[in-house]
N, C-alpha and C positions, 0 to 999 in steps of 0.2 A: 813385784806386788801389784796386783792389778788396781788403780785408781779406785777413791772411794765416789761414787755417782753423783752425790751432792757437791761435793766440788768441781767436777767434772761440771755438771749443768751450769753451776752460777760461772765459771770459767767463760762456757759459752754464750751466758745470759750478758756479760759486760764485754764480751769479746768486740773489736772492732769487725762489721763484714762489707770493710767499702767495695772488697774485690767482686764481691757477690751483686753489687748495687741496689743494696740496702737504706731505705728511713728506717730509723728505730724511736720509740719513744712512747709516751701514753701523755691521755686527754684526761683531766680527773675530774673539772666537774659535771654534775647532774648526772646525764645519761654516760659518761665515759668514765664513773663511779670504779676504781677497780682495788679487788680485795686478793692479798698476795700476788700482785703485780700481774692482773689478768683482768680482762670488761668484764664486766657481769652483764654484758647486752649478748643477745638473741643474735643467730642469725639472720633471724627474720627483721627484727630492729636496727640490726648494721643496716642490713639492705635498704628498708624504708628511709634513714637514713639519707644515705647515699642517693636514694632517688632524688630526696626533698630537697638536697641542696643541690644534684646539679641543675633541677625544676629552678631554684634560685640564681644558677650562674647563667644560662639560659635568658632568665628576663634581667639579666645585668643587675641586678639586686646584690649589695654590696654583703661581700664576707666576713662574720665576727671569730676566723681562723685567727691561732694566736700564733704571733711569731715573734715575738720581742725578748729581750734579754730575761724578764721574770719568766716566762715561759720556757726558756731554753736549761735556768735554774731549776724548774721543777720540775723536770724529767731527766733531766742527768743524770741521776744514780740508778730509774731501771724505767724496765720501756712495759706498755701493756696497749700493744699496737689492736685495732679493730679489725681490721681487716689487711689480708694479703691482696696485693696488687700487681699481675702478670701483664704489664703492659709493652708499647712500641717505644724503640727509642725517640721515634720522629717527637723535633722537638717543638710541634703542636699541640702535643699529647701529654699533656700536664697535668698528673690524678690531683695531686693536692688542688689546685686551680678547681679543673672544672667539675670537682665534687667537695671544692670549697673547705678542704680541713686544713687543721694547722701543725704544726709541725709536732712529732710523734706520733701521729692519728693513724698511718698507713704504713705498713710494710713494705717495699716497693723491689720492685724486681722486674730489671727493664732490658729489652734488646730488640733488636730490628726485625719484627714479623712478631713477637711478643710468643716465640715458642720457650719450651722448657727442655733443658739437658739436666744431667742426674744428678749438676753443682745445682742448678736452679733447683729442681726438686726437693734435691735435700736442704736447701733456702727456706721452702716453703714450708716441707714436715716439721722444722725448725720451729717456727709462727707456731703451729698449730697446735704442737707435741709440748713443745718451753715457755710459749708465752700465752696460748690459749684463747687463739685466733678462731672464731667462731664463723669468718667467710672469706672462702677464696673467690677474686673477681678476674678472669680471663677476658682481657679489653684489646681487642682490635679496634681497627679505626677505619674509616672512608679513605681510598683511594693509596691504599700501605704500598709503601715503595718495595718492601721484602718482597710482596704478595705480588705485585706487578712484575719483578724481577724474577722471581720463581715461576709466573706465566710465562714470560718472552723464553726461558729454558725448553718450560713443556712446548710452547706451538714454535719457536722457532730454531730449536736448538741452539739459543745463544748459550757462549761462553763470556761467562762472567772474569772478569780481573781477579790478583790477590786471593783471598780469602774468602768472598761474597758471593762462590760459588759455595762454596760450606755450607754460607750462612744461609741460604737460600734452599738447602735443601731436606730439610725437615719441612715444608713447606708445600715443597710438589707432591705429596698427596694430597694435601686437598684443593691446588688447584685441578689435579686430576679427577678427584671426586666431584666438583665444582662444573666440570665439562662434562660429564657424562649426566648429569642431573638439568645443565643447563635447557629452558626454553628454546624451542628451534626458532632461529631468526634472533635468536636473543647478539646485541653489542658488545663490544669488549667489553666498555663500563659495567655492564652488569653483570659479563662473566667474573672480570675483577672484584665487584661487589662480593658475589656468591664465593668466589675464594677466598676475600677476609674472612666473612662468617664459618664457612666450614673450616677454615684453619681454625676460629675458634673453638668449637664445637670439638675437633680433634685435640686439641689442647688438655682441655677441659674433662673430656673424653676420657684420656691417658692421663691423668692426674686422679681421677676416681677410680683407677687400677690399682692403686698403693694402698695396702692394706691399712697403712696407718691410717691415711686418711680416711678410707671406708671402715671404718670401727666406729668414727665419727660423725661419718654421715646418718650411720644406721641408728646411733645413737640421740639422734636428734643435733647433733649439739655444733654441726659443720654443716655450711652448703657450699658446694661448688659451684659457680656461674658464670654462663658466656655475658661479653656486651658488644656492642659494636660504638663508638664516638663517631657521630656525623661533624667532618672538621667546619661545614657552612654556617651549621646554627647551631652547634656544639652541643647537641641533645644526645644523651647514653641509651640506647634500645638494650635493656635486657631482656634478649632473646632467648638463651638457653642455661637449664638448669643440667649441670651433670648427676 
C-alpha cells in the first residue's frame, strides 16, 4: 500500500538529518512570527535581515541570538527555519556567528568549496517544499582552500591525496571559467578571488535549474543568492541573484 503523504511529510519534518549537516528549528518572535510551522517573512525581508545583522557583527555590536536552554525548549517539537544556508566547511565561516541568529534560524548545509550534490540538493528542496524556506544563500568566502585546491589541479596538474581529489572537482569549472575571464596580468590572489565567486555563481546557477525551486522563484515567494564572506573584516558582499 503506497504510504499516506501526510505522514510521509511529518516523518520527514521531525526526522533527524545530521548526515546531511543540517540546523533545524524556528525563531518565533516578532519578524520570525510562524503560522503552521513556516516564516511568514519575505525573501526580501530574510535578506534585509541577514544584511543588517552581519552590518552588526562587523562593527562588533553584540548578538541578541538565543541559545539557552528556554530556547532550545521552544523549538523542539518543529522547526520553521528562514533561510537555507549553502556554506564552506572552513571553520571561519560561521553563518549563525557572523549573520548573528540563534539557534533554529538557519538551515545549514556545509562542505569544503560549499558546492551542492543531489543529497545536498534534495537537503535543500527539503527547506523549501516542507518547511517554506523563502531564501537560499550560496556563501563562499575569501581565500577557500577547496577553490585554491581545484586551482593548483587546473594550472599545475597537482594530484590531490584520498578523497580531496573528488572533492575538488565540482569546482574546476569555475576555476576554469575564472581564468578565461580573468584581467591579463591579473595575480594568483585575484584569480583565486574570481574562482570563489564564480564557483558561487555556478552553485547558485544550477540550483535555479530544479524545477521545484523555480516554480518559486517565479512565484515570488523564493530567491536564490550568491555571497562572498571577506575572512579580514567579515563583511557578506551579496553579489549575485540566481
Amino acid at each position: 500500500m503506497k504510504p499516506h503523504f501526510i505522514e510521509r511529510r511529518d516523518l520527514l519534518r521531525h526526522a533527524c538529518c545530521g548526515a546531511a549537516g543540517l540546523m533545524v528549528g524556528v525563531s518565533m518572535p516578532h519578524a520570525f512570527a510562524a503560522t503552521g510551522n513556516r516564516t511568514e517573512m519575505t525573501p526580501d525581508q530574510v535578506l534585509t535581515l541577514l544584511k543588517e545583522s552581519n552590518d552588526r557583527f562587523v562593527a562588533d555590536q553584540s548578538s541578541t541570538a538565543k541559545h539557552d536552554g528556554a530556547r532550545r525548549l521552544e523549538i523542539a517539537k518543529a522547526q520553521a527555519p528562514i533561510a537555507v544556508l549553502v556554506g564552506c566547511s572552513d571553520s571561519r565561516v560561521s553563518p549563525e556567528i557572523l549573520f548573528g541568529r540563534g539557534l533554529g534560524e538557519l538551515f545549514i548545509i556545509r562542505n569544503a568549496g560549499n558546492t551542492v550534490d543531489l543529497t545536498a540538493q534534495g537537503s535543500i528542496e527539503y527547506a523549501v517544499a516542507e518547511l517554506g524556506v523563502p531564501l537560499v544563500l550560496v556563501l563562499g568566502h575569501e581565500r577557500c582552500g577547496a577553490v585554491a585546491a581545484a586551482l593548483e589541479v587546473v594550472e599545475h596538474s597537482t594530484t590531490l591525496p584520498g578523497r580531496i581529489g573528488h572533492m575538488v572537482e565540482p569546482i574546476i569549472p569555475a576555476v576554469l571559467k575564472a581564468r578565461q575571464v580573468a584581467r591579463a596580468g591579473g595575480n594568483h590572489d585575484e584569480l583565486l578571488d574570481a574562482a570563489v565567486r564564480e564557483n558561487v555563481r555556478r552553485v547558485a546557477a544550477g540550483l535555479s535549474l530544479s524545477e521545484l525551486l523555480t516554480e518559486r522563484q517565479r512565484a515570488g515567494r523564493l530567491k536564490i543568492m550568491g555571497a562572498r564572506y571577506d575572512l579580514d573584516d567579515g563583511r557578506v558582499d551579496f553579489f549575485h541573484e540566481a
